[in-house]
C-alpha positions as CSV (number, residue, x, y, z in Angstrom):
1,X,0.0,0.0,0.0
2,X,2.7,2.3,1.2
3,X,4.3,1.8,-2.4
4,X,1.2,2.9,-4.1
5,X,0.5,6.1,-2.5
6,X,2.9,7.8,-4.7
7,X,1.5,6.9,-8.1
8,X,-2.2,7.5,-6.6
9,X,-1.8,10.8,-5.3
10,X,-0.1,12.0,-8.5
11,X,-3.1,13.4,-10.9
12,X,-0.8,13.9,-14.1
13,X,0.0,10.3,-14.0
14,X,-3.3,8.8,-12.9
15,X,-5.1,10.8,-15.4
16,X,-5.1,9.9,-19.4
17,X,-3.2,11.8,-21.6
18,X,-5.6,13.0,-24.7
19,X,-5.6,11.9,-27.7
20,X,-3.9,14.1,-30.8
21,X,-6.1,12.6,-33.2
22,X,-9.5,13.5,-32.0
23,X,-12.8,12.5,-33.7
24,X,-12.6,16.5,-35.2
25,X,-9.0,15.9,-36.2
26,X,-9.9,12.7,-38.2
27,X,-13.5,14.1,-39.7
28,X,-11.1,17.3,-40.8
29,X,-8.5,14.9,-42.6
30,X,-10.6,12.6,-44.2
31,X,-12.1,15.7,-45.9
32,X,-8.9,16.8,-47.1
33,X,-7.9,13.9,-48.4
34,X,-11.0,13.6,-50.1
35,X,-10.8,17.1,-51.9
36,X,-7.3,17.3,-52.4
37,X,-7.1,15.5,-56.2
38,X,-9.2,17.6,-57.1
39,X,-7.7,20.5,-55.4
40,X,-4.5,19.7,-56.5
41,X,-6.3,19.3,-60.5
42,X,-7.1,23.2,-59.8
43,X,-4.1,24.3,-58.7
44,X,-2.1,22.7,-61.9
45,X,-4.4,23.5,-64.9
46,X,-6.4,26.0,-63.5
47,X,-4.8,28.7,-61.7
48,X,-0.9,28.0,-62.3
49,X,-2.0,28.4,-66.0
50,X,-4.2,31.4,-65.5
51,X,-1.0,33.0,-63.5
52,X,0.9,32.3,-66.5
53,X,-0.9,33.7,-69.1
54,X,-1.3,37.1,-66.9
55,X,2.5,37.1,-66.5
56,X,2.7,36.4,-70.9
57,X,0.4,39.5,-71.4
58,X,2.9,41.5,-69.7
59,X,5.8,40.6,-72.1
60,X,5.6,39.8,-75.9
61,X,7.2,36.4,-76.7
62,X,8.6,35.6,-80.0
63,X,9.2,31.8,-80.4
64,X,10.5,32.5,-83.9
65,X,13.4,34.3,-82.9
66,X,13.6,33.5,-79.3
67,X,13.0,36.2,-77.2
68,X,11.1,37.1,-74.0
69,X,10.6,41.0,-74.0
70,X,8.9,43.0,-70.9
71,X,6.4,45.1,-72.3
72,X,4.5,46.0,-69.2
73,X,0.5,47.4,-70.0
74,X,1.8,47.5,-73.6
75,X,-0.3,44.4,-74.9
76,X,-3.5,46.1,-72.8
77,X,-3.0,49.6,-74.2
78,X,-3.1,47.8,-77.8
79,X,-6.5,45.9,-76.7
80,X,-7.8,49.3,-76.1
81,X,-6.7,50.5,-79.7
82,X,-7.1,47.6,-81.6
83,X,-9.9,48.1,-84.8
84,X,-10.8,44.6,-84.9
85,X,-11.7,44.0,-81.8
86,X,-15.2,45.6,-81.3
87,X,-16.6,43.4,-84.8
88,X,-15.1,40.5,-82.9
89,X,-16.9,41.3,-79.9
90,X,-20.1,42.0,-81.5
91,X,-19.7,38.5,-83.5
92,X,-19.4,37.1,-79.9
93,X,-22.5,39.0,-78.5
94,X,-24.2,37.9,-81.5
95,X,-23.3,34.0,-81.4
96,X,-23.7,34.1,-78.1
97,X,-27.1,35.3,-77.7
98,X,-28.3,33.5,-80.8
99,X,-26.7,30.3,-79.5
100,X,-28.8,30.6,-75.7
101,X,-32.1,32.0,-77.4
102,X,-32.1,29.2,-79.7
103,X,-30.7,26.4,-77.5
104,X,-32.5,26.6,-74.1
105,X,-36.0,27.4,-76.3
106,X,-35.5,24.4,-78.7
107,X,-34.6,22.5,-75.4
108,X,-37.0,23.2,-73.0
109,X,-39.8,22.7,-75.9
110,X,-38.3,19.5,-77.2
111,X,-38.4,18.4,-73.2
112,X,-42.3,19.0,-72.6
113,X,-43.1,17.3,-75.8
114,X,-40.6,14.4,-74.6
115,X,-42.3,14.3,-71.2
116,X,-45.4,12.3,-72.2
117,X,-45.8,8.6,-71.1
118,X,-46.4,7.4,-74.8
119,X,-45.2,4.3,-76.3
120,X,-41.8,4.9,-78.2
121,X,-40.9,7.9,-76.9
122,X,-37.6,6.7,-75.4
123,X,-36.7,6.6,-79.2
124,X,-37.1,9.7,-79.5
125,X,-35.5,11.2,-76.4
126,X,-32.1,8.7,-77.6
127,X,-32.6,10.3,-81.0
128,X,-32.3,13.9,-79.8
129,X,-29.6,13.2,-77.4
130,X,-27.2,11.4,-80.0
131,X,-25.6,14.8,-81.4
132,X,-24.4,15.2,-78.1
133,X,-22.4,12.0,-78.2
134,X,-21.4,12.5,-81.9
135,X,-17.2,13.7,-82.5
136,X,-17.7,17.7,-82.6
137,X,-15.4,17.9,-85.0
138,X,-17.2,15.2,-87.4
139,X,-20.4,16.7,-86.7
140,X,-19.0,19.8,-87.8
141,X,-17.4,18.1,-91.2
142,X,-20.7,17.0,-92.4
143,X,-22.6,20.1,-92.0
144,X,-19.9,21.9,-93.8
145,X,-20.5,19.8,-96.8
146,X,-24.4,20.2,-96.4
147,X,-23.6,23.9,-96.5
148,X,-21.9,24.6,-99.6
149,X,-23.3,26.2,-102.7
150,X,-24.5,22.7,-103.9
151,X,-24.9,21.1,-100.9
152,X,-27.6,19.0,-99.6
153,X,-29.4,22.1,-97.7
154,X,-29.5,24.1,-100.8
155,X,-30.6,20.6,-102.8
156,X,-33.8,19.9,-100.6
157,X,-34.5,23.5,-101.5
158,X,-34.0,22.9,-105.1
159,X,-36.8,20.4,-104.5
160,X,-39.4,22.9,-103.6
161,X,-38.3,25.6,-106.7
162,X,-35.9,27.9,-104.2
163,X,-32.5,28.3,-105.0
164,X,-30.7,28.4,-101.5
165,X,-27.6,30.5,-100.8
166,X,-24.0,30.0,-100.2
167,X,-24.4,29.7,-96.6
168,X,-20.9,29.8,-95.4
169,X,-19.8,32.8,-98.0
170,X,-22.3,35.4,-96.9
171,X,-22.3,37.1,-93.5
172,X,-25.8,37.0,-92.3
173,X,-26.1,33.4,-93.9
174,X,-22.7,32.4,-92.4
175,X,-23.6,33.3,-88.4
176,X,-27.5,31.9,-88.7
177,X,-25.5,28.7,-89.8
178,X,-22.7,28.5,-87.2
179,X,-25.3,29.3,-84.6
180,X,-27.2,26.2,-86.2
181,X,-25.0,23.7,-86.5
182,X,-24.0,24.5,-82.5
183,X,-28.0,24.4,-81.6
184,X,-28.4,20.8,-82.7
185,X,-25.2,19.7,-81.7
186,X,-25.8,20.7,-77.7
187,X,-29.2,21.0,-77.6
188,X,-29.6,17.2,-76.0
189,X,-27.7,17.7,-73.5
190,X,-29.6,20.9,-71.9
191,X,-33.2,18.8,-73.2
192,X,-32.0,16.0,-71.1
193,X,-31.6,18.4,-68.2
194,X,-34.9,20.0,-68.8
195,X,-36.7,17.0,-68.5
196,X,-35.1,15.1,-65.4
197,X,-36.3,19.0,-63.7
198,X,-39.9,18.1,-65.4
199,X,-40.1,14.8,-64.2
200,X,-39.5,16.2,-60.7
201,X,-42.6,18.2,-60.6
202,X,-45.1,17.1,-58.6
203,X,-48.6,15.7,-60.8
204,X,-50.8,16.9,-57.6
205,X,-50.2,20.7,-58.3
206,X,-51.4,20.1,-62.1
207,X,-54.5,17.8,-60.6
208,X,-55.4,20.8,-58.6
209,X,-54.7,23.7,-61.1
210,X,-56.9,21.7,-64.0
211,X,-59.3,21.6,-61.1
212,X,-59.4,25.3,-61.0
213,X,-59.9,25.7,-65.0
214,X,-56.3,27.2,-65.0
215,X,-54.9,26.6,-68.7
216,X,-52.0,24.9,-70.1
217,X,-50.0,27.5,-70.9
218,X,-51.0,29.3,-66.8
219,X,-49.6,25.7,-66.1
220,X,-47.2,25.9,-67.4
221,X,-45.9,29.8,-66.7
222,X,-47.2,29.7,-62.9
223,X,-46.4,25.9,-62.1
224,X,-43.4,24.3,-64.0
225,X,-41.3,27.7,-65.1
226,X,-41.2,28.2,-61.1
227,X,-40.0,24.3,-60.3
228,X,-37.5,24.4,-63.3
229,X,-35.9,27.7,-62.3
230,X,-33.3,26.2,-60.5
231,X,-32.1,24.0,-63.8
232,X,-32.8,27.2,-66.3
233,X,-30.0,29.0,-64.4
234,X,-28.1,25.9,-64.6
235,X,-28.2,25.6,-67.9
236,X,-28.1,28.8,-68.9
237,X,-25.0,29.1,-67.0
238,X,-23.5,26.5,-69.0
239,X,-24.6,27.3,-72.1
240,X,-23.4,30.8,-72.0
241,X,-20.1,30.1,-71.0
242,X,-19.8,27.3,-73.6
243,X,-21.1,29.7,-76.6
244,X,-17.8,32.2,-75.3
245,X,-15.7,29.4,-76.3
246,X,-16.6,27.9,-79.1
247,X,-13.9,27.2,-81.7
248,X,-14.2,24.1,-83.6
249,X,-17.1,25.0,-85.5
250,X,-15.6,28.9,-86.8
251,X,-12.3,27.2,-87.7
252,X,-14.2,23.9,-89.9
253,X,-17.1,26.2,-91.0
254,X,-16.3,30.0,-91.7
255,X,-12.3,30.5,-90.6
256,X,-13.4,33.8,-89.7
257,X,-15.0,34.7,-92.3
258,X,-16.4,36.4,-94.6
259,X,-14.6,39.2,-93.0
260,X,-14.9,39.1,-89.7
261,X,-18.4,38.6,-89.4
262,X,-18.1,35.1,-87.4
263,X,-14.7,36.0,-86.1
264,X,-15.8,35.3,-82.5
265,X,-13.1,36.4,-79.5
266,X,-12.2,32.5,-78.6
267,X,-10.8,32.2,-82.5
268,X,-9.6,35.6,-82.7
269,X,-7.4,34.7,-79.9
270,X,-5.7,31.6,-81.3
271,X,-5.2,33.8,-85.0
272,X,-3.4,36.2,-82.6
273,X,-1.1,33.6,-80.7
274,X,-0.8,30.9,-83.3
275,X,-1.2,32.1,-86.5
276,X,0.4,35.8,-86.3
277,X,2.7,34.7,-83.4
278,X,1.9,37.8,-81.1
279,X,1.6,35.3,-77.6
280,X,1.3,38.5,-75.6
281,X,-1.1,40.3,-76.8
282,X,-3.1,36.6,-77.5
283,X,-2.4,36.2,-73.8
284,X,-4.0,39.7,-73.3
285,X,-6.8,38.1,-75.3
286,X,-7.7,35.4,-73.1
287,X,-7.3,37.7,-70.1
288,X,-10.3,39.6,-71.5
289,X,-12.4,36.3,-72.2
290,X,-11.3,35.4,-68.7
291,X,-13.1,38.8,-67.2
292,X,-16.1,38.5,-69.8
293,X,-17.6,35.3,-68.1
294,X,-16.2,35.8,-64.9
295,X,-19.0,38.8,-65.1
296,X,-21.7,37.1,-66.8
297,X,-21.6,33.9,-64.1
298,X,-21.5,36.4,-61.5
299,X,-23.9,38.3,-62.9
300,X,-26.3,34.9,-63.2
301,X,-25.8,34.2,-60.2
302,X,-26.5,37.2,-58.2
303,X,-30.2,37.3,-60.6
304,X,-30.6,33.8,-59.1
305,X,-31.7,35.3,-55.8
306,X,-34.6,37.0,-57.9
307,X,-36.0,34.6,-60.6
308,X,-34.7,30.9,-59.0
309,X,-37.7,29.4,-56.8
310,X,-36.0,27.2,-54.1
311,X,-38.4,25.0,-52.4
312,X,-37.0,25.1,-49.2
């Protein structure tokens, strides 16, 4: 007994040391380690590269002859200056609004029809959606050939005693096309989106507006347009930022042209850095495309608060 008095009346020994890794401590690190390929994905190709390309706008870079020249707020003085660049921009406003207006509409109406329990209809619905899945590039092949002078669009048209265009060689013609050609290509994907957010809507709010001899089309404004919200801003979100980038359809399609009337700011870019060899001021380029949907998400996101109906 006498032996044991020490260790007894000693409360740092008789008393448990705590742990270090505390239910907290392993909740926090498990969390970590769950984000951090994808963190470490961000870090690598999204914001080393957009570092990068700030610190190229700031020099011009010759790989021809091999030289790295600091230029400082040259490249951004020249973006203020340059004559090209508002036809570009209003290409880009023009694609772009065409491409959303066109793409959500065709979408959303191509979903409602879709959303009927009739026999067959899955057909349909794989039918739409297979553009989606189709090589871009391919897709883009084909309708470039369909296109020309005496191409089959122009040939069905023959067929009915009109004598079509030469869609790519015109300017009106050429933009109504690219914007076409990008429409059916995407518009699966944002019809399959709409109509997983249809599906969702409860059938008891339609039993009980039929009951009160509200219309189809009140329906469908006061009822479904509400429900959906949440997926319109997704995909309006999506498609917007997608029509800012588009490339592989100008540079099959139009190169440009004629002019610069489908010269949109994504390919006006890679003429800049690729073609004329000016990396700086193509870095100053993307910079600008960088800040221009920046704004516009932010800007959908912050109208979110005001036309997104949230359940909860």
């Amino acid at each position: 007994m006498a032996a044991a008095e020490p260790y007894a009346s000693n409360p740092s020994l008789s008393a448990a040391k705590p742990s270090f890794w505390t239910v907290e401590r392993r909740d926090s690190l498990a969390g970590f380690l769950f984000i951090a390929p994808q963190l470490v994905g961000i870090i690598i190709f999204v914001m080393v590269p957009l570092g990068l390309v700030f610190w190229y706008s700031l020099h011009e870079w010759n790989v021809l002859a091999n030289t790295f020249t600091y230029t400082g707020a040259q490249n951004y003085t020249q973006l203020l200056s340059d004559p090209s660049l508002p036809s570009v921009l209003g290409s880009t406003a023009i694609f772009s609004a065409g491409l959303v207006v066109f793409n959500m509409s065709l979408a959303l109406l191509l979903a409602v029809l879709l959303n009927q329990k009739l026999a067959g209809i899955t057909i349909f619905r794989t039918l739409f959606f297979s553009p989606v899945v189709v090589s871009l590039v391919a897709w883009t092949i084909v309708w470039s050939f369909l296109l020309q002078k005496n191409g089959g669009i122009n040939g069905v048209l023959m067929m009915f005693g009109l004598e079509g265009p030469n869609w790519l060689r015109q300017p009106t013609t050429a933009m109504i096309s690219v914007i076409a050609v990008q429409v059916f290509k995407n518009v699966g994907l944002n019809m399959i989106l709409f109509l997983a957010a249809l599906q969702g809507v409860p059938n008891e709010l339609y039993e009980a507006a039929r009951i009160d001899g509200a219309p189809r089309f009140k329906q469908f404004r006061r009822i479904t347009l509400p429900l959906i919200s949440p997926t319109v801003l997704l995909t309006s979100i999506i498609t917007i930022v997608g029509s800012l980038q588009v490339f592989a359809q100008i540079a099959v399609l139009t190169q440009g042209g004629p002019g610069l009337s489908t010269t949109v700011l994504v390919y006006y870019l890679y003429q800049q850095a690729f073609q004329f060899h000016f990396f700086g001021y193509g870095s100053t380029l993307s910079i600008l495309l960088f800040m221009i949907v920046a704004v516009l998400t932010f800007a959908q996101w912050q109208l979110r608060k005001r036309v997104v109906f949230y359940e909860n």
